[in-house]
Structures are given as structure tokens and as C-alpha cells.
C-alpha positions as CSV (number, residue, x, y, z in Angstrom):
1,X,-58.3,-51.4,-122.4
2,X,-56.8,-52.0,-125.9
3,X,-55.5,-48.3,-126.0
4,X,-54.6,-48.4,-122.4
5,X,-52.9,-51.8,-121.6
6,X,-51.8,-53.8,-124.5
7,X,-51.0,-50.7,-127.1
8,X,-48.2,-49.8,-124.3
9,X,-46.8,-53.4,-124.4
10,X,-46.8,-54.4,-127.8
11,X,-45.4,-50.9,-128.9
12,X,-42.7,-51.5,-125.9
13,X,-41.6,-54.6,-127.1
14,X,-41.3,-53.1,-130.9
15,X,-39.7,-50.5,-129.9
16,X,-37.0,-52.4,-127.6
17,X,-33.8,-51.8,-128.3
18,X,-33.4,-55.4,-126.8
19,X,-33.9,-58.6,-128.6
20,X,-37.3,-59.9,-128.0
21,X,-38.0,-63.5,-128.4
22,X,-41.7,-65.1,-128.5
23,X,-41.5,-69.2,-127.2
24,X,-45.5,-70.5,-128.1
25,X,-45.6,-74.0,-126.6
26,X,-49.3,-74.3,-127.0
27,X,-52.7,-72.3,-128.3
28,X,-51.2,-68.9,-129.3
29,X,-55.1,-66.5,-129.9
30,X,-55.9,-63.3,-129.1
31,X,-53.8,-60.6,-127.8
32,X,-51.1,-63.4,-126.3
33,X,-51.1,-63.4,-130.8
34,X,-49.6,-60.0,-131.4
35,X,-47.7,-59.6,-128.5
36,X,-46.2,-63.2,-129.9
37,X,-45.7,-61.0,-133.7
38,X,-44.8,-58.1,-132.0
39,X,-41.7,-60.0,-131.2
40,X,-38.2,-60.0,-133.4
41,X,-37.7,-63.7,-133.3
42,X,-40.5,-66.0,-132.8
43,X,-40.0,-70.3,-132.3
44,X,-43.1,-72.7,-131.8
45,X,-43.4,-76.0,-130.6
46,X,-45.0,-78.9,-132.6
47,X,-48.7,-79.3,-131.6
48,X,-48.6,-75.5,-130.7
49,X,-50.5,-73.1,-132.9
50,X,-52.1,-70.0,-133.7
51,X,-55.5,-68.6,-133.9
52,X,-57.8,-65.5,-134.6
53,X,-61.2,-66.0,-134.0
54,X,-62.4,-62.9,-133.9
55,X,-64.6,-62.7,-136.5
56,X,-66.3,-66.2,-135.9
57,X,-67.2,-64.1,-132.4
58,X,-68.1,-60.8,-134.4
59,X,-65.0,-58.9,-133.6
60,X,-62.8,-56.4,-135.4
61,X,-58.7,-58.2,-134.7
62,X,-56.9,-56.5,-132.4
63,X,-54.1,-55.6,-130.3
64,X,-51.9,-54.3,-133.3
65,X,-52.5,-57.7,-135.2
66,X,-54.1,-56.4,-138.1
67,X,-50.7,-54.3,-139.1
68,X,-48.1,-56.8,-137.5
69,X,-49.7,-59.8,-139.7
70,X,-49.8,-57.8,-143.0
71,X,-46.4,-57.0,-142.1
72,X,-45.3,-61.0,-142.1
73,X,-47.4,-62.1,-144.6
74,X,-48.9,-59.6,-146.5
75,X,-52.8,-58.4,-146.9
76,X,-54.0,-61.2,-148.5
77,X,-52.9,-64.2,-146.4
78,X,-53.4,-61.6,-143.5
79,X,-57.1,-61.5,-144.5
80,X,-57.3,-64.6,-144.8
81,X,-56.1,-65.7,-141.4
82,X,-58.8,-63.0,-139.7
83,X,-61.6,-63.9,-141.8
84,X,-61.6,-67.6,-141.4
85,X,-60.6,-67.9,-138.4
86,X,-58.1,-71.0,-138.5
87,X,-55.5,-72.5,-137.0
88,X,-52.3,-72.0,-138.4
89,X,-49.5,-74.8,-137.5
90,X,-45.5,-74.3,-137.0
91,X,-45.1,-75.9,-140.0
92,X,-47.3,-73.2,-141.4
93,X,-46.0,-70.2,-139.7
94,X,-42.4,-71.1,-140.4
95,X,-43.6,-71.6,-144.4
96,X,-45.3,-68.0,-144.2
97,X,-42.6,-66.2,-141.9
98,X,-44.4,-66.0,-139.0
99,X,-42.0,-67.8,-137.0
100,X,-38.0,-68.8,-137.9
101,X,-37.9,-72.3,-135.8
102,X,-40.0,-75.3,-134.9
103,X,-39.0,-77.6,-131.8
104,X,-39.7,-80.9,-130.9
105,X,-42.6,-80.7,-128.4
106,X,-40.5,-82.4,-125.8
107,X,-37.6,-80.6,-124.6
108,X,-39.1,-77.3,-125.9
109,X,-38.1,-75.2,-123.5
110,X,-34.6,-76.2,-123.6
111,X,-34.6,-75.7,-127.4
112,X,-36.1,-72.6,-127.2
113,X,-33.8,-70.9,-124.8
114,X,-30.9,-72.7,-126.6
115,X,-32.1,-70.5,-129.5
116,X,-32.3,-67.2,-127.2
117,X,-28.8,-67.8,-126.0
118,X,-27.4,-67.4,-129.3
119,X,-29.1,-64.0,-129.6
120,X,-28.0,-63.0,-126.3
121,X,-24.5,-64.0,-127.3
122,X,-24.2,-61.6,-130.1
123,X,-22.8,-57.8,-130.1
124,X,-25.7,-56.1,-127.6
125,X,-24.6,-52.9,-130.3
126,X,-25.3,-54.8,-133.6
127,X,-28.3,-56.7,-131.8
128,X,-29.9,-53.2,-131.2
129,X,-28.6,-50.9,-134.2
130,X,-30.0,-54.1,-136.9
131,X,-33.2,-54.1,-134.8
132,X,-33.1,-50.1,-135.4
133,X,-32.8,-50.3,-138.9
134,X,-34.6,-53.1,-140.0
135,X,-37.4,-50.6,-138.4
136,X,-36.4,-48.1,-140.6
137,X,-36.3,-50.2,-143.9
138,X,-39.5,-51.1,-143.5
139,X,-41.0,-48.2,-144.6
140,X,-37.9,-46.4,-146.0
141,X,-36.5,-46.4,-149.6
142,X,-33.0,-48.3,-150.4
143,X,-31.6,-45.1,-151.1
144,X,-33.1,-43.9,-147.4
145,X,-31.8,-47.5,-145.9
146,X,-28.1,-47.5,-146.7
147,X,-27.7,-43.8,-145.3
148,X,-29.9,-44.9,-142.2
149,X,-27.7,-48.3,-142.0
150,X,-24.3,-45.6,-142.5
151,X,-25.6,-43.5,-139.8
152,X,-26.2,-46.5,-137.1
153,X,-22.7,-48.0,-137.9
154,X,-21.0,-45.2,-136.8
155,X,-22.3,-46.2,-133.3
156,X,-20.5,-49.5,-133.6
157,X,-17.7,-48.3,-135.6
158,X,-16.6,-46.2,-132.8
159,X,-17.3,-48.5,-129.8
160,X,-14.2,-50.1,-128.2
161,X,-16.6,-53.0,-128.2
162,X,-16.0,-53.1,-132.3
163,X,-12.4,-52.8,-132.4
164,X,-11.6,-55.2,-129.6
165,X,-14.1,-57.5,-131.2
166,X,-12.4,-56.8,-134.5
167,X,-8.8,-58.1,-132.9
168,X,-10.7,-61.1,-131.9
169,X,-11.7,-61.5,-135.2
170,X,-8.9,-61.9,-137.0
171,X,-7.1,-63.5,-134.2
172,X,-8.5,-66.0,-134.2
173,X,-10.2,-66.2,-130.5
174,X,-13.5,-65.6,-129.4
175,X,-14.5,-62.7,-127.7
176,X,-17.0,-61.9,-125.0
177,X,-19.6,-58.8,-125.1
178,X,-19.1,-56.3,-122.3
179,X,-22.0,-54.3,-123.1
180,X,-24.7,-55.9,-122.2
């Protein structure tokens, strides 16, 4: 099932070339956990939090959460996490860079998609080529970075979408994505 179900979904959701935002307004465990790391942008509500209790139940963590936590926070505070098995606040997760917000419990949902709109405001073409090569950094060299970073521009360099965003720019007036 892990191979069959959830490895398809979490890799989908890294792999997106769309913005994907995690909301937790409650007990985040388990695989609901990775697919909530597997996301580009994660918020949380006070009194939500996260949890791996795998190995108080004598499990190995799963679902791509071993990789995606060592990723956030490194292999120590990763190992930590699994091992002992606690709960980790928003106030914690936003500390650690796990998450980049915290909302007042009431009116979550509101803040939270607040938050989403301003991603879904932004250039579709930056949105997906920053996504693309902050996937590439992450294993890459700077030298390897900047030409991946040079190669993806061109894609927005040469979009209409960039120069008529460009005018907009510097005159002064907003303007409003088309490729979405």
C-alpha cells in the first residue's frame, strides 16, 4: 500500500508544477504528516499539531517522511521527532521550518485560504519555474543552480506574460495572470 497508494501522491504533489498548500487545523500523524511536508507552503492553526508515533507502536516512519523531515530540519531534529514520538506545536514547526504561518484557531480557514490566494495571485510561470528550481538546488551545487535558474528564466523571459507584466511594472498598474 505504501508503494502503491501514497508513494504516487506524495511524489505527485512534489513533483506539481502547481503550488501546493498544506492547511492542518487539528492532529496532523501519520501519512496525512508527509503528504502535509510533501507540500510547498504549509500553515497551521493554534491547537493543531504534529505527530509520529511510529516507533512508540514499533514502526519504521513512513510515507516519504523520513527524507521530507531531514529535508526541513535536518537528521538530527528529524531523529528526534521519529524516535520520541512527540507532539510538535505551530509555534514549534514555524521555529524549525516546518511550516511558514500560524493562524488564530478561529477563522482558520479564512486565514488560510487568504494565504493561498496570494500564491494563486502570482505569475503561474514564476510560481512553477521557482518550484522547479528550488528542486534542483536542493541537491545541485551553486555553480549547477545559477545555470539551472538561467535555463528556467528563459521560459519566462520569453513569455508574453513577462513583458506585459514588465509594462505593468513600471507603469505603475497591476496586472492580472492569464496563464493560469
Amino acid at each position: 500500500m505504501l508503494n502503491n497508494e501514497y508513494k504516487p501522491g506524495i511524489l505527485a504533489i512534489a513533483n506539481s508544477t502547481k503550488v501546493w498548500i498544506a492547511a492542518i487545523n487539528g492532529p496532523c500523524a501519520g501519512i496525512r504528516y508527509s503528504y502535509a511536508m510533501a507540500c510547498d507552503v504549509a500553515v497551521m492553526a493554534e491547537g493543531a499539531f504534529l505527530y509520529q508515533p511510529f516507533a512508540q507502536i514499533g514502526l519504521v516512519p513512513d510515507g516519504g517522511s523520513t527524507w521530507l523531515l531531514n529535508k526541513l530540519v535536518g537528521s538530527r531534529r528529524a531523529y528526534e521527532l521519529k524516535m520520541l514520538g512527540e507532539k510538535v506545536s505551530p509555534e514549534q514547526a514555524l521555529d524549525w521550518g516546518m511550516i511558514n504561518r500560524v493562524f488564530p484557531a478561529e477563522g482558520f480557514e479564512a486565514s488560510a485560504m487568504a494565504f493561498a490566494k496570494r500564491f494563486a495571485d502570482a505569475s503561474p510561470l514564476s510560481a512553477r519555474y521557482t518550484k522547479e528550481a528550488l528542486r534542483i538546488a536542493a541537491t545541485a551545487t551553486l555553480s549547477q543552480s545559477i545555470s539551472a535558474e538561467a535555463a528556467l528564466q528563459v521560459h519566462c523571459i520569453d513569455s508574453e506574460e513577462s513583458r506585459n507584466a514588465v509594462e505593468a511594472f513600471f507603469a505603475k498598474k497591476p496586472y492580472e495572470w492569464q496563464g493560469r
